[in-house]
N, C-alpha and C positions, 0 to 999 in steps of 0.2 A: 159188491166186491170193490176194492178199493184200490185207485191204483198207485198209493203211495209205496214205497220199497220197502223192504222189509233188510234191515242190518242184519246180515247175518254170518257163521263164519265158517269154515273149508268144510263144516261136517254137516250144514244145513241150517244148524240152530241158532234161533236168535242170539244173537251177542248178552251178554249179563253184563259187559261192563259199562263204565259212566263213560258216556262220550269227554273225551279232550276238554282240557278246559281249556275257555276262549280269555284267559286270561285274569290274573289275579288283581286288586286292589289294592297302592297301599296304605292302607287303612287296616287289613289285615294281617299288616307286619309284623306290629308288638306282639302278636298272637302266634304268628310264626315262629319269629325268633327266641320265644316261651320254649314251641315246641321244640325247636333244632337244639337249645340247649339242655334240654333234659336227654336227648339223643348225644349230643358230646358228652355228659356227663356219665350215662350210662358205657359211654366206649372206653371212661377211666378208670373204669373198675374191673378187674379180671372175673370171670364170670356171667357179664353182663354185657348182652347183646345189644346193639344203638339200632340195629333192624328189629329188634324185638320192641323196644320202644318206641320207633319209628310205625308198628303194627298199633301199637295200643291209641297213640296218639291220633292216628287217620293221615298219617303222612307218606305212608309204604309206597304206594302206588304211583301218586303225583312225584315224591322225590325219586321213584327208578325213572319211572317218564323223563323227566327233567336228566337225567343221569346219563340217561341214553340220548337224549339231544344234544347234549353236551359234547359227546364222544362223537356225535353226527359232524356237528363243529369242528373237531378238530380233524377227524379223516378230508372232509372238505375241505381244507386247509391247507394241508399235505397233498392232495389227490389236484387240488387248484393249482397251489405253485408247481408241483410234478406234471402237468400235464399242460402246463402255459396259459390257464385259465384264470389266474388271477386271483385275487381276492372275494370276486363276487359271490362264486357260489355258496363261500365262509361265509359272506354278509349274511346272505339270505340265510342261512340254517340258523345264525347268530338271533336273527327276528324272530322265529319260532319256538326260540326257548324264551319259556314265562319268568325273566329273570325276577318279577316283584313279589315269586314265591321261593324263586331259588335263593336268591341273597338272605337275605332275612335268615333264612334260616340255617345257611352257612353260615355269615354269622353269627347265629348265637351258641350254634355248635361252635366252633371255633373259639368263642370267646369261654364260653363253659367249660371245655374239654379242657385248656390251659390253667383255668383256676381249680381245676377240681384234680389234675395232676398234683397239685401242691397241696390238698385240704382233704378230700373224700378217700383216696389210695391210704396215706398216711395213716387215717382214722380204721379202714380197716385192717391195718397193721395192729393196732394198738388196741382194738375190739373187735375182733373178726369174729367172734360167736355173736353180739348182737345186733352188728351191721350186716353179717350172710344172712341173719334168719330175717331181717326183713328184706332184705333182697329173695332170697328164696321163697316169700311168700308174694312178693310182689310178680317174678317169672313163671310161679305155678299156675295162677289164676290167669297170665295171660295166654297160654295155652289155647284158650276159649279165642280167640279173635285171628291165626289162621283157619280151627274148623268153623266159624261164621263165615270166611270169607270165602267158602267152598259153592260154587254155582251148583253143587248139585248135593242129593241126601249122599252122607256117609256110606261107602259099601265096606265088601269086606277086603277088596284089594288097597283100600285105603290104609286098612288096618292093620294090614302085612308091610305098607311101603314108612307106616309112621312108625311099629315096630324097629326095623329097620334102620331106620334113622336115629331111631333114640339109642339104639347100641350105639351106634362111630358118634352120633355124640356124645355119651359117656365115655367112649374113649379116649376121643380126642382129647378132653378135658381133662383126663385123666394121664397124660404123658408124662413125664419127670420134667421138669425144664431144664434148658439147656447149659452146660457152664460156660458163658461165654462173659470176657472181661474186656478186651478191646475190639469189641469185631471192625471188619473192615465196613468201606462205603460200599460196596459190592455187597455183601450179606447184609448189611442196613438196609441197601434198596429192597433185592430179594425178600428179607423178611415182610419189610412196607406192602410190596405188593401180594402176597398169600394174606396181611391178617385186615387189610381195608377191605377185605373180601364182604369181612363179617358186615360192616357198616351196611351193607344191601341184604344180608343171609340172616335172617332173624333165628336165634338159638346158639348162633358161635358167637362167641365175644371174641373181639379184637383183641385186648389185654391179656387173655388169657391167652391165645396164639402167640404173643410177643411174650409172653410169660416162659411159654414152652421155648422158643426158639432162644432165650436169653435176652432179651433184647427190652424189657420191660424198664429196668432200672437205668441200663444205659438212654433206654431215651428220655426220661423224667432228667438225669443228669445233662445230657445234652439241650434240654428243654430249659432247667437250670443254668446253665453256662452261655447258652446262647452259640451253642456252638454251631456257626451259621453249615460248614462242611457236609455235620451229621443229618443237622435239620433238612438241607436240600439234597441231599442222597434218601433221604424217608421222603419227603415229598416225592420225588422225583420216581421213584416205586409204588408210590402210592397211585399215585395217576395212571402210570403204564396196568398196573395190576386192577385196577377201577375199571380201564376204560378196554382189558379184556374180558370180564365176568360181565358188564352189565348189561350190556345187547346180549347176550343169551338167557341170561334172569329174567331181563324183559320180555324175551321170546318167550318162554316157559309161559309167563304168568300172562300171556295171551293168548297163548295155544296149548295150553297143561297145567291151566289152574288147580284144576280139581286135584291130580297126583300134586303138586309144588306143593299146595298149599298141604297135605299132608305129611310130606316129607321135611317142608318147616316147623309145625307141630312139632315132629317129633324126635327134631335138632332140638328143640327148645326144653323137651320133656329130658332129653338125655346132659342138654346142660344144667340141668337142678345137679348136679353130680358136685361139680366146682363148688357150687352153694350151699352144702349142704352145711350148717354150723357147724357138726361137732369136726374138725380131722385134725391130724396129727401134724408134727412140723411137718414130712413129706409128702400132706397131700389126702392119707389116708383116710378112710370113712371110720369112724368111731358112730357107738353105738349114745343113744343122750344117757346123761347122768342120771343114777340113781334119786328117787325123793323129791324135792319141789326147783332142784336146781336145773329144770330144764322149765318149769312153767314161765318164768321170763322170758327167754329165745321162743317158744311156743306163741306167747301171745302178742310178741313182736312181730313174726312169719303173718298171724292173722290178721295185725293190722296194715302190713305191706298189703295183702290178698282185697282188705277193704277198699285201700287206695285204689289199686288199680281197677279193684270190681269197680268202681265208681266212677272211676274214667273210662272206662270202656262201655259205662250205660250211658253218660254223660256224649259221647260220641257219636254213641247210636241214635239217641234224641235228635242231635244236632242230623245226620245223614237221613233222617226221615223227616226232618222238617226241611231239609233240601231236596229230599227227592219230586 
């Protein structure tokens, strides 16, 4: 018998997850910063979840981690000069975040989200049947990467709570959007903070909540104008609304894996709803066209589904050649 400790967690059982990382390389930056951008770019498009891509990539976990340090930071901050303690205790939390995985990858989010508001949105304006079906076939297939990330087998309460969840997300997605032409900084923030939710929620897309709430085009124009007022009232919600969700996301996904990770399944199940090629100006599901005019959008969906099948094996390789 062995008297090394055993990690374990409030219920007894060995922990499943990867210890902490002791810290990134950068060397492994341009690889980050790959990732974060396909994560903005997915937050540009209504429909598409940047946590759902953040899943498929291998980035989920480490960027909530990092998310919630972040937000450690800043309450230390507050809690230091409120309480006459200074800046120290900020320092110290400030060292514990692995900024040479955070940066990177904000980043090229950031720099991707920006160019693809003027380029990929556009496009699927102009081809929405065969830019959703390859999006739709790319969100179907990822489905597959919260139930692997499940510590334990499938039961059948999982199956009720992913059920579940895939109605309010087809709902949600399914709202009329909002008319709104000049909102204020007040509603610009508030929206900010409800749809940056999505960025950590894999299955809600951000876009598609700013869609709903009106507030999609206003910000591409603001985004366009440089309209610094608009831009830092969405920031400025952004953050607040971030740095409420994410200490309990994180919580969850340390103490309620197994239900989370089903109930992200099947947000993500219920947002193929938005995706779906065929609908109407308002939104509505139409049935595919008659004859061979749906075989194009068909094997467009399929080769999104290759992609990302591909990357999600392409990942698993790499996470067992690290384990």
């Amino acid at each position: 018998m062995t008297d090394e400790p055993q990690d374990t967690t409030h219920s007894g059982a060995v922990r499943r997850h990867a210890a902490p990382s002791q810290g990134t390389s950068w060397r492994a930056a341009p690889g980050l910063a790959v990732r974060g951008g396909l994560v903005g770019m997915a937050e540009s498009v209504p429909g598409i979840s940047g946590g759902t891509v953040a899943l498929v990539t291998g980035l989920y976990d480490r960027l909530l981690g990092a998310a919630s340090q972040v937000v450690h930071v800043g309450r230390e901050l507050v809690q230091g000069i409120a309480q006459g303690r200074g800046l120290r205790p900020a320092a110290r939390a400030v060292r514990a975040v692995d900024g040479r995985f955070l940066l990177p990858v904000l980043v090229g989010m950031a720099v991707v989200l920006l160019v693809s508001l003027s380029t990929i949105a556009p496009l699927l304006e102009e081809n929405p049947v065969p830019v959703r079906s390859v999006f739709f076939g790319m969100i179907a297939v990822s489905v597959i990467v919260p139930l692997r990330m499940m510590p334990d087998r499938f039961r059948l309460q999982d199956l009720g709570l992913l059920l579940a969840a895939a109605v309010v997300g087809f709902f949600l997605v399914g709202l009329p959007p909002a008319g709104v032409t000049d909102p204020s900084l007040w509603y610009v923030a508030g929206g900010a903070a409800i749809a940056i939710n999505a960025l950590v929620l894999p299955g809600v897309s951000g876009s598609t909540l700013l869609v709903v709430l009106g507030l999609y085009i206003p910000v591409q124009q603001a985004v366009e104008d440089r309209d610094l007022a608009f831009v830092g009232a969405f920031a400025a919600g952004a953050i607040i609304g971030l740095a409420s969700f994410v200490k309990l996301l994180h919580w969850l996904l340390d103490h309620r894996r197994q239900v989370t990770m089903a109930v992200l399944a099947g947000l993500m199940i219920g947002s193929l709803r938005a995706l779906w090629p065929w609908q109407d100006a308002e939104g509505g599901l139409l049935a595919p066209p008659d004859g061979g005019a749906a075989v194009g959008p068909l094997m467009l969906a399929v080769a999104g589904a290759a992609v990302v099948g591909a990357a999600i094996w392409w990942e698993a390789v790499r996470s067992d050649e690290h384990a």
